[in-house]
mmJSON file of the N, C-alpha and C atoms, coordinates in Angstrom:
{"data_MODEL":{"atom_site":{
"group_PDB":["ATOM","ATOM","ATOM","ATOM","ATOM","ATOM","ATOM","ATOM","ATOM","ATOM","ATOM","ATOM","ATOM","ATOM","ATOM","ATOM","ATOM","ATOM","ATOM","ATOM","ATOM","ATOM","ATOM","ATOM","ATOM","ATOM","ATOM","ATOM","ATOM","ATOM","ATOM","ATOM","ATOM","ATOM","ATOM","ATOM","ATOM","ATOM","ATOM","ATOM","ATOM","ATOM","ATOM","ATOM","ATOM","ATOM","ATOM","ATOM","ATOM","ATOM","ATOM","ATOM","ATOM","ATOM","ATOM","ATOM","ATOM","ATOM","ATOM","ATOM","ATOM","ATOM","ATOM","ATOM","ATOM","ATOM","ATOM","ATOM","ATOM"],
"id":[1,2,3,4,5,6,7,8,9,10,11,12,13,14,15,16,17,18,19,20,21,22,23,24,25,26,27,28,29,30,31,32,33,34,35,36,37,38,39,40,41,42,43,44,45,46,47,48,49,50,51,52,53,54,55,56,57,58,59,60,61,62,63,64,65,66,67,68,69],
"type_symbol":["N","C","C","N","C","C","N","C","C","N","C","C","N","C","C","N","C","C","N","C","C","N","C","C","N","C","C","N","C","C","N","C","C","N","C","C","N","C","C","N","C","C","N","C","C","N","C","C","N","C","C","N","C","C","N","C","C","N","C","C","N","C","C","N","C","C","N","C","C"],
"label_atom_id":["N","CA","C","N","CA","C","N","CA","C","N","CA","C","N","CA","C","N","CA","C","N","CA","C","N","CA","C","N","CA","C","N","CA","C","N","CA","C","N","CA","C","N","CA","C","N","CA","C","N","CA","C","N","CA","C","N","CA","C","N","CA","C","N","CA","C","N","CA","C","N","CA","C","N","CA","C","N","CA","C"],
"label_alt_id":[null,null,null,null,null,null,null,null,null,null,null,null,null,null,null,null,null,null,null,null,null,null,null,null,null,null,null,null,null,null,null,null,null,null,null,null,null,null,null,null,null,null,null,null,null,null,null,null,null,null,null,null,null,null,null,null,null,null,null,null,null,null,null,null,null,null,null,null,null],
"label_comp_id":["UNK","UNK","UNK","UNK","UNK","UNK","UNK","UNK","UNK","UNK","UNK","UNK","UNK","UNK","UNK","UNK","UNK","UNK","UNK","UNK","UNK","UNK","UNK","UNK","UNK","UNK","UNK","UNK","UNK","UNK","UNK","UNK","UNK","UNK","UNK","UNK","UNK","UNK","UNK","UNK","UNK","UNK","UNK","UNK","UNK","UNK","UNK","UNK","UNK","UNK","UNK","UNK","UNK","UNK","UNK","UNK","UNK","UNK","UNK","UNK","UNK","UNK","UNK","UNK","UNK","UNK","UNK","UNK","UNK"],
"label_asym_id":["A","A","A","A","A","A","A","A","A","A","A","A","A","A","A","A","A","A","A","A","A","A","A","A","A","A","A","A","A","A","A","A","A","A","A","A","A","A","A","A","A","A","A","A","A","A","A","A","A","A","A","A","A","A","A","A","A","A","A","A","A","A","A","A","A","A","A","A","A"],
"label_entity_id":["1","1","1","1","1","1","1","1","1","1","1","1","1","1","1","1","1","1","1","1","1","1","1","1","1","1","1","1","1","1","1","1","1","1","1","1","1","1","1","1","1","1","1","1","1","1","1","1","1","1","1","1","1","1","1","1","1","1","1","1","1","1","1","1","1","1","1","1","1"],
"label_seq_id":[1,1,1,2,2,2,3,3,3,4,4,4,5,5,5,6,6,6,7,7,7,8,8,8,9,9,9,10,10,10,11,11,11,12,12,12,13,13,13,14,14,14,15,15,15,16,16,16,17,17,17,18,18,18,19,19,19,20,20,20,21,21,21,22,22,22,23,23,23],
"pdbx_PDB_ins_code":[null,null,null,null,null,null,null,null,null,null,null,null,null,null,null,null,null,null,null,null,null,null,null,null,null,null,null,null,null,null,null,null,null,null,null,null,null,null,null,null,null,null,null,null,null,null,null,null,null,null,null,null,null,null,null,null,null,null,null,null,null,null,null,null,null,null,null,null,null],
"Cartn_x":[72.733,73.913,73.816,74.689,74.988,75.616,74.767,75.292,76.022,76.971,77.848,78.24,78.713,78.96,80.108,80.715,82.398,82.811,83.631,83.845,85.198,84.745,86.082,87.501,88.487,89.528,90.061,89.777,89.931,89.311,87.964,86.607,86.933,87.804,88.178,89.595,90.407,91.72,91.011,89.666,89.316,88.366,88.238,87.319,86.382,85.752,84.463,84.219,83.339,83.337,81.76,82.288,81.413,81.095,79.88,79.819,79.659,79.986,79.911,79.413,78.78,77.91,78.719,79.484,80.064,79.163,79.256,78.077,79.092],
"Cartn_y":[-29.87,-29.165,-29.051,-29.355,-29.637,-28.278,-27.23,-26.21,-26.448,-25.889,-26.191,-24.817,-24.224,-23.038,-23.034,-21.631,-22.024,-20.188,-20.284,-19.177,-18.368,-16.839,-16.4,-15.933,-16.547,-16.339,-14.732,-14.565,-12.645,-11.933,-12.231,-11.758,-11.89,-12.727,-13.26,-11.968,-11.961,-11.058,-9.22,-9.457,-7.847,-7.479,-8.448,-8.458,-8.583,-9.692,-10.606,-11.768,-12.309,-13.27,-13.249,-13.495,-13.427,-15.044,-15.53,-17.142,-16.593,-17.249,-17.49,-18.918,-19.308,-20.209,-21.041,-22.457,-22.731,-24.35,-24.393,-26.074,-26.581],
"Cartn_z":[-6.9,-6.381,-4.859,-4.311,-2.949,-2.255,-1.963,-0.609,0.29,0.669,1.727,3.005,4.071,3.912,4.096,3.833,3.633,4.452,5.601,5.93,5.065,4.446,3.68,4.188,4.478,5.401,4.95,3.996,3.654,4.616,4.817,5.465,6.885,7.259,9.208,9.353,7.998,8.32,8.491,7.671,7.744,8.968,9.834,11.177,11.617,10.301,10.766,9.725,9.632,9.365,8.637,7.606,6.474,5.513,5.097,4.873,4.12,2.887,1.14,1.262,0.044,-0.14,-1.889,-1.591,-3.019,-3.095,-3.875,-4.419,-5.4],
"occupancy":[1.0,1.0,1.0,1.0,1.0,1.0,1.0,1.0,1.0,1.0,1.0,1.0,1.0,1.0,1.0,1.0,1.0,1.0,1.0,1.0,1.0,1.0,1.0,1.0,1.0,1.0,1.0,1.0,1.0,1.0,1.0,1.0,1.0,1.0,1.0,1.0,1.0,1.0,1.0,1.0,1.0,1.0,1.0,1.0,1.0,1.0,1.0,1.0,1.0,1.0,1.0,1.0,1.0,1.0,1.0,1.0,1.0,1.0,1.0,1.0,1.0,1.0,1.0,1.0,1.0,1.0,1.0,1.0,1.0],
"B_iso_or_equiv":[0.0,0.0,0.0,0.0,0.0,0.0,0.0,0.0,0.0,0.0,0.0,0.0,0.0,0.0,0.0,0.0,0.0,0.0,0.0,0.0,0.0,0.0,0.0,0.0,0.0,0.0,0.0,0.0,0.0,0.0,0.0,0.0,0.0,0.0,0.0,0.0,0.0,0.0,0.0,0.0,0.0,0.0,0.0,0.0,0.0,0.0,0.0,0.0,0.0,0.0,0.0,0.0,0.0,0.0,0.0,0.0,0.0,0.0,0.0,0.0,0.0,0.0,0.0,0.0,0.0,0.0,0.0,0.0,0.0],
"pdbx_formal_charge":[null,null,null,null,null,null,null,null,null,null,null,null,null,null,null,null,null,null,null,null,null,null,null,null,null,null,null,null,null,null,null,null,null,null,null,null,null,null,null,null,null,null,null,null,null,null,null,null,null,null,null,null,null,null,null,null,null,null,null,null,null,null,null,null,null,null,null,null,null],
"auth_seq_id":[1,1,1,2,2,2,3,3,3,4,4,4,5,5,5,6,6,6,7,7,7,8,8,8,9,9,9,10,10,10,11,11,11,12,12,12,13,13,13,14,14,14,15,15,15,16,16,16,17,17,17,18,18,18,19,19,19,20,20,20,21,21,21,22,22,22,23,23,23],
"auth_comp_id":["UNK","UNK","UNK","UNK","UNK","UNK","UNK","UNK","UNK","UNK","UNK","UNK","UNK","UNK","UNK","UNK","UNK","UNK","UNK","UNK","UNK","UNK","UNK","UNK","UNK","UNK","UNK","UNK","UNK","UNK","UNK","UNK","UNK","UNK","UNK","UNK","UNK","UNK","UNK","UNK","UNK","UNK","UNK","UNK","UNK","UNK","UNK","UNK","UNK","UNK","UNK","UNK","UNK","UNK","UNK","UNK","UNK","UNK","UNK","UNK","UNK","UNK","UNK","UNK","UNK","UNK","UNK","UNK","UNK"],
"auth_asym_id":["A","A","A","A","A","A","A","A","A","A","A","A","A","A","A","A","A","A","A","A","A","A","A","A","A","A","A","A","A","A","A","A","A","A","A","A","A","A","A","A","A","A","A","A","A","A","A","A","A","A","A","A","A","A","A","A","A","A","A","A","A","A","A","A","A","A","A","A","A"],
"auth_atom_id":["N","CA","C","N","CA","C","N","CA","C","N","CA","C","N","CA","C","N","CA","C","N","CA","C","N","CA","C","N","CA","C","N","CA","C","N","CA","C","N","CA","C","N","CA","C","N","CA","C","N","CA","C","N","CA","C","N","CA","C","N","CA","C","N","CA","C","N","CA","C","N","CA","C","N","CA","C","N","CA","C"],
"pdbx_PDB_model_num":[1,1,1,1,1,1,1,1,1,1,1,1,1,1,1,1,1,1,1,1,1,1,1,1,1,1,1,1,1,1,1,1,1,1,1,1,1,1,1,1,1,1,1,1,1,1,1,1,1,1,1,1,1,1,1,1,1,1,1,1,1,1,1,1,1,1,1,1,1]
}}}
């Protein structure tokens, strides 16, 4: 399974920026 990081555009509207991790 291949990690990628993926920023949550919910997480950018609530005022930071939070990486989630999807494979």
């Amino acid at each position: 399974m291949i990690m990628y990081p993926q920023i949550d555009p919910v997480a950018l509207n609530l005022g930071f920026a939070q990486i989630h991790w999807y494979g």
